[in-house]
C-alpha positions in Angstrom: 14.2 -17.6 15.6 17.0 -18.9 17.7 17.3 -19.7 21.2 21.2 -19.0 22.4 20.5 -17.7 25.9 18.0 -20.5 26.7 20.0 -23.4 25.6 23.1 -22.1 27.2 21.5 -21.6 30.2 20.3 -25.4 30.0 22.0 -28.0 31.8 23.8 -30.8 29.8 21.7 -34.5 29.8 23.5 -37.1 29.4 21.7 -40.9 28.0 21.4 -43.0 31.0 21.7 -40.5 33.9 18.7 -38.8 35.8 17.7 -35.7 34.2 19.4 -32.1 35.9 15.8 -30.6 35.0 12.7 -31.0 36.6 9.8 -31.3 33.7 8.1 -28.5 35.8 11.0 -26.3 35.4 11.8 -26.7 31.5 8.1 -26.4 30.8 8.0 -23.4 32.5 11.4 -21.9 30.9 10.1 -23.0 27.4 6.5 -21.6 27.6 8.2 -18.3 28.3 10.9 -17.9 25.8 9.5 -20.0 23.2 7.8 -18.1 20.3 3.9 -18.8 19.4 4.9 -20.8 16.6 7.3 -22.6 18.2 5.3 -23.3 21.4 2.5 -24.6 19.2 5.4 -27.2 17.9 6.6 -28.4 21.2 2.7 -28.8 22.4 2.4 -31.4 19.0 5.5 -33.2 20.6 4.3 -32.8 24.7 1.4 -34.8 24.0 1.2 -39.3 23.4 1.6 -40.5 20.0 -1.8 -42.1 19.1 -3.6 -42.3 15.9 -4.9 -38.9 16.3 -2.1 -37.2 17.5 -0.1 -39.1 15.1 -1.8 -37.6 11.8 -1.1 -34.4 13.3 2.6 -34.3 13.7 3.0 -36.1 10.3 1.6 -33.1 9.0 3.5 -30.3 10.9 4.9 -27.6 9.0 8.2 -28.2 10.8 10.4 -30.7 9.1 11.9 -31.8 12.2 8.9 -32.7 13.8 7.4 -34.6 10.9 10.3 -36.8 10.2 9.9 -37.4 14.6 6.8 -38.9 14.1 7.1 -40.7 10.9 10.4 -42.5 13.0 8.5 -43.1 16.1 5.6 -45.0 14.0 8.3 -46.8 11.8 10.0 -47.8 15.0 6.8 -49.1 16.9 5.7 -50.8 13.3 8.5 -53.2 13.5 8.0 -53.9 17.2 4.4 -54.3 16.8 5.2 -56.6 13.9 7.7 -58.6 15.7 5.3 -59.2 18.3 2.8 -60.3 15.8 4.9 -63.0 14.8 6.0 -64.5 18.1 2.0 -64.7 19.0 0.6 -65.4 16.1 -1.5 -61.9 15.2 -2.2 -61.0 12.0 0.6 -58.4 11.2 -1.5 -57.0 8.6 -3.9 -56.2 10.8 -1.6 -54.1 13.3 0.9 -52.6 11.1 -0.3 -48.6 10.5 0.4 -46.6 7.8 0.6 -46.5 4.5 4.7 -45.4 4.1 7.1 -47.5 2.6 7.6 -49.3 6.2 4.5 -50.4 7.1 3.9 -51.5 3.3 7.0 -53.8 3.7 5.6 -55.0 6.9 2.7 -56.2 5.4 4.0 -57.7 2.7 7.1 -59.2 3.3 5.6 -60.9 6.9 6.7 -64.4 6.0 10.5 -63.0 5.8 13.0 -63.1 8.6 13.3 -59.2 8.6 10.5 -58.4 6.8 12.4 -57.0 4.1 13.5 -54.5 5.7 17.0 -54.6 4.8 15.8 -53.5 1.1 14.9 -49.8 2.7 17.6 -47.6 3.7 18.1 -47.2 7.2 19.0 -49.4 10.4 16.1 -51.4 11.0 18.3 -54.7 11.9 19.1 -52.4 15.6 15.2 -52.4 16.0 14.7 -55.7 14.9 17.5 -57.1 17.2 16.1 -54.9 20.0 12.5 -56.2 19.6 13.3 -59.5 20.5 14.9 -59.0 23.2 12.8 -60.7 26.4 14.1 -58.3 29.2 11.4 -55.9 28.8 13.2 -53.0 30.1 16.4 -53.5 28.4 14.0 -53.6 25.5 12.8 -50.0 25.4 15.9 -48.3 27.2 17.5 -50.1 24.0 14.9 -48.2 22.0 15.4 -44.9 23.5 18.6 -45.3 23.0 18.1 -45.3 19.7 15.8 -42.6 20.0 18.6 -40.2 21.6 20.9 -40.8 18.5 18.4 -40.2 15.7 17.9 -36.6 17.5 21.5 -36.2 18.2 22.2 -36.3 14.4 19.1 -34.2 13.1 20.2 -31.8 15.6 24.2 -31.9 15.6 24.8 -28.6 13.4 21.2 -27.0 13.9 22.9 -24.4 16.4 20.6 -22.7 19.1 17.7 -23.6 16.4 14.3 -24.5 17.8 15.4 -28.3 16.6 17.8 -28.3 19.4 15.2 -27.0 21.9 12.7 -29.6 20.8 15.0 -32.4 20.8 15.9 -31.4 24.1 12.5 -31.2 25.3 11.9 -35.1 24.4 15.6 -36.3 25.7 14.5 -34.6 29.1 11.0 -36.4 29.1 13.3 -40.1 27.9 15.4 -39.7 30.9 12.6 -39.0 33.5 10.3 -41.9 32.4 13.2 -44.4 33.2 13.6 -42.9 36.4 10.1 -43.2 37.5 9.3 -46.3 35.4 9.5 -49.7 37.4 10.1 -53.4 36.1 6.5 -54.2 36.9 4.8 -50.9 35.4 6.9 -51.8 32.0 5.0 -55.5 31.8 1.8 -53.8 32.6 2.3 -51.7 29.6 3.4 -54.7 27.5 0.6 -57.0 28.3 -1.8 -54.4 27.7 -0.2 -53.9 23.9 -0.5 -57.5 23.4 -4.4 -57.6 25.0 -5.2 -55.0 22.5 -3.9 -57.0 19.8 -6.2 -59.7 20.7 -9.1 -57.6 20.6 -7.8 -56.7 17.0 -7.1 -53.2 18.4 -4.8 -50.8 16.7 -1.7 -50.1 18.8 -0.7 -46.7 18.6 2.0 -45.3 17.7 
């Protein structure tokens, strides 16, 4: 199924700016036009990525949405990794998974970039951004990097449900930076790194 008249009828988000869309309003618009099957998609991708949720998407029928979740835990491996080694955690420990990421991870934790540069794929831009101290700058530079890994799975998928999903999380990007305050960002930092001291998972 395809989705011309809703998409066209979409206003145009642009990286950095508010978002033209309420969250309210493009729920509403997508629970009505979406199909059952695709509806079931986007409720895989409305919901926090934690261990649970995480198995899920990994095994959605969608390609799309399988290959969103695999990148989201590949991007917050190498984070969570990073921060391992500036406190002195036990990256083993942290690191989920058992894909060709996390197993690098784990065993290449001694080296500068974990290895990383053997896999295909930019993880220097993740590793650069993950030690970067300015917190915020930190994960805007991460959604930026979010925003162009769904602008080229979705750059020829015309009208396609694709488009609508990856519009769907750009919307939800741009509306946590406008809420999201210098202070609430540390909170959310400090509690990753409190977990990790408990020897608590960090999700995804």
């Amino acid at each position: 199924m395809t989705y011309e008249y809703l998409l066209a009828g979409l206003p145009e988000l642009k990286a950095g700016s508010d978002s033209p869309i309420s969250l309210e309003k493009l729920d509403e618009l997508l629970d009505e036009q979406l199909s059952g099957a695709d509806k079931q998609l986007l409720d895989l991708l409305r919901v926090p990525i934690d261990e649970v949720t995480l198995e899920q998407g990994l095994k959605a029928k969608n390609r799309f949405v399988r290959e969103w979740f695999a990148f989201n835990r590949d991007m917050n491996n190498v984070l969570v990794a990073q921060i391992c080694r500036k406190h002195g955690f036990d990256v083993k420990q942290q690191v989920i998974g058992e894909d060709e990421v996390a197993e690098q991870l784990r065993t290449h934790s001694n080296q500068k970039d974990f290895g990383l540069n053997e896999l295909p794929g930019d993880y220097q831009a993740i590793l650069a951004l993950a030690q970067i101290e300015d917190l915020m700058a930190r994960e805007k530079g991460m959604d930026a990097i979010r925003f162009e890994w769904l602008h080229d799975r979705t750059e020829f998928d015309f009208f396609s449900p694709e488009m609508v999903f990856a519009y769907y999380l750009e919307s939800v990007m741009l509306h946590r930076w406008s809420l999201l305050t210098v202070e609430e960002g540390e909170k959310v930092f400090r509690g990753m790194v409190a977990d990790m001291k408990k020897g608590v998972k960090l999700d995804a």
